[in-house]
Structures are given as structure tokens and as C-alpha cells.
C-alpha positions in Angstrom: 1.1 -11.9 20.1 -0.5 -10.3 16.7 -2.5 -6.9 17.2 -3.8 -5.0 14.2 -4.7 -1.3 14.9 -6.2 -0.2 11.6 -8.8 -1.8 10.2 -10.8 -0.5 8.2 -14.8 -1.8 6.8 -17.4 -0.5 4.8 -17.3 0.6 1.0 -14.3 2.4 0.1 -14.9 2.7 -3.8 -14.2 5.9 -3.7 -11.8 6.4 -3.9 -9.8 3.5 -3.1 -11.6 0.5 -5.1 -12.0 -1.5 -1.9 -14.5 -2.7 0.2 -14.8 -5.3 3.3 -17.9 -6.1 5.1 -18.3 -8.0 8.8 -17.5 -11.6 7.1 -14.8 -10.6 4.9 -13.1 -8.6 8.3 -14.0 -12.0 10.7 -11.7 -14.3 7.6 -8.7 -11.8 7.9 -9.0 -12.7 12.0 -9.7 -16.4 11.6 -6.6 -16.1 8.5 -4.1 -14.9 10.5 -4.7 -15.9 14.0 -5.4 -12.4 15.3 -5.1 -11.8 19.4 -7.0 -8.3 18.7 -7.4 -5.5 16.0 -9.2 -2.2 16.3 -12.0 -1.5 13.9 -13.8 1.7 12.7 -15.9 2.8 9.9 -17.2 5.6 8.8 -20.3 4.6 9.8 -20.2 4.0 13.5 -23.2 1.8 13.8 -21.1 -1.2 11.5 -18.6 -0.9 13.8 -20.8 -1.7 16.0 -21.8 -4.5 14.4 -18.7 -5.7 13.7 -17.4 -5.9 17.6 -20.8 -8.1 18.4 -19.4 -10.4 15.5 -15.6 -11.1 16.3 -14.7 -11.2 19.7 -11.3 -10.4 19.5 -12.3 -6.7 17.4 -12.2 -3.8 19.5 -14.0 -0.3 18.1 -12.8 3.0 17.5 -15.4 5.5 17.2 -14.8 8.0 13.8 -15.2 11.1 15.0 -16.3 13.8 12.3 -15.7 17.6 13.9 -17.8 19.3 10.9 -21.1 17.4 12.3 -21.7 18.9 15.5 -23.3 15.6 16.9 -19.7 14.3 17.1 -18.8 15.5 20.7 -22.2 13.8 22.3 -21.6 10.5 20.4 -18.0 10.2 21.4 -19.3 10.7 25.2 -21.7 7.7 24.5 -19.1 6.1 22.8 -16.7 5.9 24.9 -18.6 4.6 28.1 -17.9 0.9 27.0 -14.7 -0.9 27.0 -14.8 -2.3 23.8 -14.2 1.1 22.6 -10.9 2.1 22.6 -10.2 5.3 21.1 -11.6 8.1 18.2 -10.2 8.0 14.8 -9.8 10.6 12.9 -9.8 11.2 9.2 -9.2 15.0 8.2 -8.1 14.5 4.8 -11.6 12.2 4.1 -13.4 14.5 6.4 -11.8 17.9 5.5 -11.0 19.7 8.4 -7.6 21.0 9.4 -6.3 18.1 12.3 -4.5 21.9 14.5 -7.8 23.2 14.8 -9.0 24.4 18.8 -12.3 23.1 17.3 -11.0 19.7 18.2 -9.8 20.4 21.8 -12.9 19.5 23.5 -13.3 15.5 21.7 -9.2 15.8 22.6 -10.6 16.5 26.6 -12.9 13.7 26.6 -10.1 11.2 24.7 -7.8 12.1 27.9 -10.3 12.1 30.7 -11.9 8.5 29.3 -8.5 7.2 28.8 -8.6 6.1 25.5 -6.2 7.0 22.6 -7.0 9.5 19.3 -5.8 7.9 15.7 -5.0 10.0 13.1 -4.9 9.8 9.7 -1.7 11.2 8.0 0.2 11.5 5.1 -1.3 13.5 2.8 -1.9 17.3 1.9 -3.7 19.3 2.6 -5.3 18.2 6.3 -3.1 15.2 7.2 0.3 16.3 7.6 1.8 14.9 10.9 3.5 18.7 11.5 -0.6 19.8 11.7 -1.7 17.0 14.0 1.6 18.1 16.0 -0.4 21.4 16.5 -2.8 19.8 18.5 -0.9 17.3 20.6 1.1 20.4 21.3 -1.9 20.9 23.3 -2.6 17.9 24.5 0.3 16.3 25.3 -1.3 13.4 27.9 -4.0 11.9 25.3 -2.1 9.6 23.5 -1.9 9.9 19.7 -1.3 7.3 16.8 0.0 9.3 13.8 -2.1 6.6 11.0 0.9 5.5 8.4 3.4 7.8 10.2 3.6 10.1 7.3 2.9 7.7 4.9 5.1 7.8 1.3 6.6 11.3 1.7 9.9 11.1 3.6 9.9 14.5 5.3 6.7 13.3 6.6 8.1 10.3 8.1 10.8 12.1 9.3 8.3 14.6 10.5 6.1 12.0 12.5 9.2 10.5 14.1 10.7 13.6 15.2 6.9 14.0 17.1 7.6 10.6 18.3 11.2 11.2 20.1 9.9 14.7 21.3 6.0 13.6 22.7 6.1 10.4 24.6 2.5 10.0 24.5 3.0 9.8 20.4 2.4 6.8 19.2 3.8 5.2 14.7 1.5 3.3 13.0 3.2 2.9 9.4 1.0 1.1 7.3 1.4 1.9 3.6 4.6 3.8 4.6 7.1 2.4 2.0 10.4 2.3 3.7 10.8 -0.3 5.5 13.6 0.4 7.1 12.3 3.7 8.7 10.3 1.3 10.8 13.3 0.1 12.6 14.1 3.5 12.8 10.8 4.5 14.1 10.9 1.7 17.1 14.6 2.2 18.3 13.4 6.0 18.0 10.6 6.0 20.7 11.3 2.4 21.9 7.5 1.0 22.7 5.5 3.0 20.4 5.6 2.0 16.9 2.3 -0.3 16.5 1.4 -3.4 13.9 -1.9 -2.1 11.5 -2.8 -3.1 8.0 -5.0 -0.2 6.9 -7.4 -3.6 5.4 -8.6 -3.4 2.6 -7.2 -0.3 1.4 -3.5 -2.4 1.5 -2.8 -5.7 1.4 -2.2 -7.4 5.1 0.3 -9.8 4.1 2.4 -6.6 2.6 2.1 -4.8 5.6 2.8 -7.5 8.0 5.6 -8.5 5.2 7.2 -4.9 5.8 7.7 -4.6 9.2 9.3 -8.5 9.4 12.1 -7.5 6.6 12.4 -4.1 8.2 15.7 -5.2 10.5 14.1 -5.4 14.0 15.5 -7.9 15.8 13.1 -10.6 17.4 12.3 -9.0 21.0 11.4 -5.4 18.6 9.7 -7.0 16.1 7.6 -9.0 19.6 6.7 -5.5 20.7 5.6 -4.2 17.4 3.5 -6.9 16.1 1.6 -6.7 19.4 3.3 -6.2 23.0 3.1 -2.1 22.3 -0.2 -2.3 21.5 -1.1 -4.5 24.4 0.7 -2.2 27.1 -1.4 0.5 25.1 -5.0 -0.6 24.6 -5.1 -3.1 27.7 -2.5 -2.2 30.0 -3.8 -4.9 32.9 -3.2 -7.6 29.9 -5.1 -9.0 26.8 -8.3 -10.9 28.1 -8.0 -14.5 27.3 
């Protein structure tokens, strides 16, 4: 089972030099014989698009707390099933990810069911110990920590420490450059480290690449290429 939990599509020129539309995200599907992956976009209405195009894509809607439209379009959002959690960018978005002001969207992620994904890695509004502040208060909506700290190593540490303590915390490590923290990560908070890409801003064969030479063995590296995901995003089983 293959499950991809970041993906990304749109125009990300800035400032990442990268860009993938609907056809360029159905190839990386058809390419590598994905079972699911979870899509958002900065604009909501491609992701949209984008899940009426490839049947095995699933949304996230990209929640923005400094428009204060967000709340009511999550609530709409998040009446169908092929939505299947908010993402949330700070850094991008510039808000701080501990901020109360998010504790209503967190409400309506826990009482829908669905799971929050946050960007992190990065100074000054995506440091996993900030996002901590909030699932502090929220500890029964699950959380993804995006990258899982990404390339600073008290990060990482930082994310898997919220993993071990929160069992509702969930690693996502793409673009995190030690592989071997992924092994780490798993055998940490068995169950929750989870298979993304973070397309196009990195390179899906590196990412998948990663996690394979990262020292699982074959039942871990089962469970994070796609059984965690599964138990997470459809806990009666993948629809066939």
C-alpha cells in the first residue's frame, strides 16, 4: 500500500521555483501506482478540481486564520468525505501556529473527525515547540507535524519528543534530511510516522528514496509507506 500525504499543486515560483497543475499531479499517481494521496492548494477551489480528476486524491482544505472567512469554509469543507483534514501553513501564511485564535478551526477539526497538518520547520511561525502550544490544547484532534522539523535537528528532536508525549501526534518527514531519524521517529510513536513527498517542492523519488534506506525493517517500512495512513484517514479500510 503507497499513501502520499503532502501534495502540494498550484504555482509555487515564489519562492520555491516549482509548480504542478491537475495533469502534472494525475502522472505522479499513474507513475507510481498511488493507492491515495492528500492534496491541497492554496487555492481551495483547485483542490477541488483536482479530487473530481483523480480518484484516488483526497482534499485538505488550507485553512488561512488571518482571513476571517476561514472558519465558515472549513465548516462547508468538511461536510464531504473526500475531505480529510485542514492544512495549515503559518510560515507562508504568517500567523503564530500557539495562537487561541486557532482554537475554534481546532473544535471543528475534532468534532468532524478529521486531522490538522501543519507546516513546520522553519522560524519564525513553524517551529514544532509553537504547534505544541496548541495541541497542548487540543490533545484529541489529531495533528501531522509537515516535515517533522524539517533540516534543523533540535526541531526533529523537538517534533518527536511531541510525538512520544501526544498520541494523537502524527511525523510527516518530507524534506527532513536524516534519514535515519525516520526510523527513529516510527519505533518512537510506533503507527504514526506517515509517507508524503511535499510534490513539487521535493523530488518524490528522494522522498520515497529516504524513508526505504532509512533502516526500517519490512513490516515498519509497510506501515509507513501507507498502513499508518490508512488506519488514519480511513479507519474502516481504503475503498477499492
Amino acid at each position: 500500500m503507497l499513501i502520499d500525504v503532502h501534495m502540494h499543486a498550484g504555482d509555487f515560483t515564489d519562492p520555491f521555483d516549482a509548480a504542478l497543475d491537475a495533469d502534472g499531479l494525475a502522472g505522479i499517481f499513474t507513475a507510481h501506482e498511488l493507492d491515495a494521496g492528500m492534496v491541497f492548494c492554496r487555492r481551495n477551489a483547485l483542490t477541488l478540481e483536482i479530487i473530481e480528476k483523480i480518484p484516488q486524491a483526497y482534499g485538505f482544505y488550507w485553512a488561512d486564520p488571518t482571513d476571517p472567512r476561514h472558519l465558515g469554509e472549513a465548516r462547508e469543507w468538511l461536510t464531504s468525505p473526500q475531505i480529510k483534514g485542514v492544512k495549515f501553513h503559518p510560515l507562508m501564511d504568517g500567523y503564530y501556529p500557539g495562537s487561541p485564535t486557532l482554537d475554534p478551526i481546532m473544535e471543528l477539526i475534532g468534532e468532524t473527525g478529521r486531522a490538522a497538518l501543519f507546516h513546520t520547520g522553519h522560524a519564525p511561525f513553524s517551529e514544532p515547540l509553537q504547534v505544541g502550544e496548541l495541541i497542548m490544547r487540543h490533545p484529541d484532534v489529531p495533528v501531522i507535524l509537515g516535515h517533522a522539523g524539517h533540516g534543523n535537528v533540535f526541531y526533529v528532536n523537538a517534533a518527536i519528543t511531541l510525538a512520544a508525549r501526544y498520541p494523537l501526534v502524527f511525523l510527516e518527514p518530507s524534506g527532513m534530511p536524516m534519514g535515519h531519524k525516520i526510523a527513529i521517529m516510527e519505533r518512537t510513536a510506533p503507527g504514526r510516522t506517515l509517507f508524503g513527498s511535499d510534490v513539487p517542492c521535493h523530488n518524490w523519488l528522494d522522498e520515497r528514496d529516504r524513508v526505504l534506506r532509512s533502516g526500517l525493517d519490512d513490516d515498519e517500512l509497510d506501515c509507513v509507506m501507507g498502513r499508518n495512513a490508512e488506519r488514519l484517514f480511513f479507519p474502516e479500510g481504503l475503498p477499492r
